[in-house]
C-alpha positions as CSV (number, residue, x, y, z in Angstrom):
1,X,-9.9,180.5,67.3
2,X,-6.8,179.7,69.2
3,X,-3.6,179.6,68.7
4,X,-2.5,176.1,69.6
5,X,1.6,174.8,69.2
6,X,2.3,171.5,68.1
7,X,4.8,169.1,68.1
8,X,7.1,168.7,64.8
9,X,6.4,165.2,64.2
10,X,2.2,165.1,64.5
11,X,1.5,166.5,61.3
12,X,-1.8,164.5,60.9
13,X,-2.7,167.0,64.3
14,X,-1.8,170.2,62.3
15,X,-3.6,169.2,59.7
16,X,-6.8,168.3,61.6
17,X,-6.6,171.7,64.0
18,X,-6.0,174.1,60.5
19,X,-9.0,172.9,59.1
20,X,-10.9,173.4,62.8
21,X,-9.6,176.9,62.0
22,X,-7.0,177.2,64.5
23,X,-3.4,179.2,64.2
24,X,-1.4,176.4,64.0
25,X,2.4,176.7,65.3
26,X,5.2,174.1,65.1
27,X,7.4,173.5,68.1
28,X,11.2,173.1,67.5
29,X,12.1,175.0,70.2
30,X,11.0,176.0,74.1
31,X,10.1,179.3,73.3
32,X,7.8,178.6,70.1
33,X,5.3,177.5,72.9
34,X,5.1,181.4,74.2
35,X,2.0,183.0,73.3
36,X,0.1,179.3,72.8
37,X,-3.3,179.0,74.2
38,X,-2.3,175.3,74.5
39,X,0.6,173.1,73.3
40,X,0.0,169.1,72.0
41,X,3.3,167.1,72.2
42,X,3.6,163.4,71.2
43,X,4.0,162.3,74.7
44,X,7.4,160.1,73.3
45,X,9.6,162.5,75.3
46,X,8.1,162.7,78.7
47,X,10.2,163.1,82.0
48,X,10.6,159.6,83.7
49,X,11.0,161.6,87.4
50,X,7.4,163.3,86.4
51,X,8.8,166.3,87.0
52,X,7.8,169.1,83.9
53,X,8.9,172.4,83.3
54,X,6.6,174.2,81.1
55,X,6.9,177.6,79.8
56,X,3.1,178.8,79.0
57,X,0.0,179.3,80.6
58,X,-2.3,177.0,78.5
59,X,-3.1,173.5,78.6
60,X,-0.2,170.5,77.5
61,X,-2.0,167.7,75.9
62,X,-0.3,164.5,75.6
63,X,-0.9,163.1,72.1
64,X,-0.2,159.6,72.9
65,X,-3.2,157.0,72.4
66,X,-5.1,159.9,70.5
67,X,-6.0,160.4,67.3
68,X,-6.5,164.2,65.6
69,X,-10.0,163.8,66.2
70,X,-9.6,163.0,70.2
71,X,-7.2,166.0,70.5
72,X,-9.2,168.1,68.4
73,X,-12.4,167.5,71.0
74,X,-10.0,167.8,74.2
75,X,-8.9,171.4,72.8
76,X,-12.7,172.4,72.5
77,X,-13.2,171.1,75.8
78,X,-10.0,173.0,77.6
79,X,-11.2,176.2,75.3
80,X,-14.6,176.1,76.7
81,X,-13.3,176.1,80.4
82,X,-11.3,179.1,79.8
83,X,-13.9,180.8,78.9
Protein backbone atom coordinates (compact mmCIF):
# COMPACT_ATOMS: atom_id res chain seq x y z
CA UNK A 1 0.00 0.00 0.00
CA UNK A 2 1.17 3.56 -0.02
CA UNK A 3 2.44 5.69 2.13
CA UNK A 4 0.19 8.65 2.26
CA UNK A 5 0.91 11.96 4.85
CA UNK A 6 -1.88 13.62 6.43
CA UNK A 7 -2.72 16.55 7.99
CA UNK A 8 -2.66 16.83 12.05
CA UNK A 9 -6.10 17.80 12.42
CA UNK A 10 -8.11 15.03 10.12
CA UNK A 11 -7.87 12.27 12.30
CA UNK A 12 -11.22 10.67 11.07
CA UNK A 13 -8.84 10.49 7.50
CA UNK A 14 -6.07 8.49 9.38
CA UNK A 15 -8.21 6.47 10.73
CA UNK A 16 -10.15 5.56 7.53
CA UNK A 17 -6.63 5.14 5.31
CA UNK A 18 -4.96 2.72 8.34
CA UNK A 19 -7.75 0.47 8.10
CA UNK A 20 -7.44 0.67 3.88
CA UNK A 21 -4.00 -0.60 4.98
CA UNK A 22 -2.07 2.37 4.10
CA UNK A 23 1.35 3.81 6.11
CA UNK A 24 -0.20 6.55 7.55
CA UNK A 25 2.12 9.65 8.42
CA UNK A 26 1.18 12.93 10.23
CA UNK A 27 2.28 16.24 8.92
CA UNK A 28 3.58 18.88 11.49
CA UNK A 29 6.16 19.85 9.47
CA UNK A 30 7.30 20.51 5.46
CA UNK A 31 9.56 17.78 5.34
CA UNK A 32 7.21 14.94 6.97
CA UNK A 33 5.66 15.14 3.36
CA UNK A 34 9.22 13.64 1.88
CA UNK A 35 8.93 10.19 0.87
CA UNK A 36 4.76 10.40 0.60
CA UNK A 37 3.17 8.88 -2.35
CA UNK A 38 0.52 11.58 -1.76
CA UNK A 39 -0.26 14.18 1.00
CA UNK A 40 -4.18 15.13 2.19
CA UNK A 41 -4.40 18.53 3.92
CA UNK A 42 -7.53 20.17 5.23
CA UNK A 43 -7.61 22.74 2.57
CA UNK A 44 -8.21 25.49 5.75
CA UNK A 45 -4.71 26.81 4.96
CA UNK A 46 -4.57 27.32 1.27
CA UNK A 47 -2.64 30.30 -0.46
CA UNK A 48 -5.11 33.13 -1.37
CA UNK A 49 -2.46 34.30 -4.52
CA UNK A 50 -2.88 30.32 -5.65
CA UNK A 51 0.49 30.17 -5.77
CA UNK A 52 1.80 26.52 -3.90
CA UNK A 53 5.03 25.28 -3.12
CA UNK A 54 5.06 21.73 -2.54
CA UNK A 55 7.85 19.52 -1.63
CA UNK A 56 6.97 15.81 -3.05
CA UNK A 57 6.26 14.23 -6.07
CA UNK A 58 2.74 12.68 -5.23
CA UNK A 59 -0.61 13.97 -5.41
CA UNK A 60 -2.05 16.94 -2.76
CA UNK A 61 -5.62 16.29 -2.05
CA UNK A 62 -7.57 18.97 -0.57
CA UNK A 63 -9.79 17.57 2.21
CA UNK A 64 -12.31 20.15 2.18
CA UNK A 65 -16.07 19.10 1.29
CA UNK A 66 -14.77 15.39 1.61
CA UNK A 67 -15.43 12.94 3.82
CA UNK A 68 -12.79 9.78 4.68
CA UNK A 69 -14.62 7.78 2.32
CA UNK A 70 -14.34 10.49 -0.72
CA UNK A 71 -10.53 10.83 -0.01
CA UNK A 72 -10.17 7.29 0.50
CA UNK A 73 -11.63 6.59 -3.34
CA UNK A 74 -9.63 9.76 -4.77
CA UNK A 75 -6.27 8.05 -3.36
CA UNK A 76 -7.27 4.58 -5.16
CA UNK A 77 -7.99 6.60 -8.14
CA UNK A 78 -4.51 8.81 -8.09
CA UNK A 79 -2.71 5.21 -7.12
CA UNK A 80 -4.20 3.51 -10.09
CA UNK A 81 -2.81 6.20 -12.49
CA UNK A 82 0.56 5.89 -11.23
CA UNK A 83 0.60 2.71 -11.96
Amino acid sequence: MARIGVEESLTDVQQKLQEDGHEVITLRQEQDANGCDCCIVSGQDQNMMGMQDTSIQGAVISAQGLSANDISQEIQQRLQQQQ
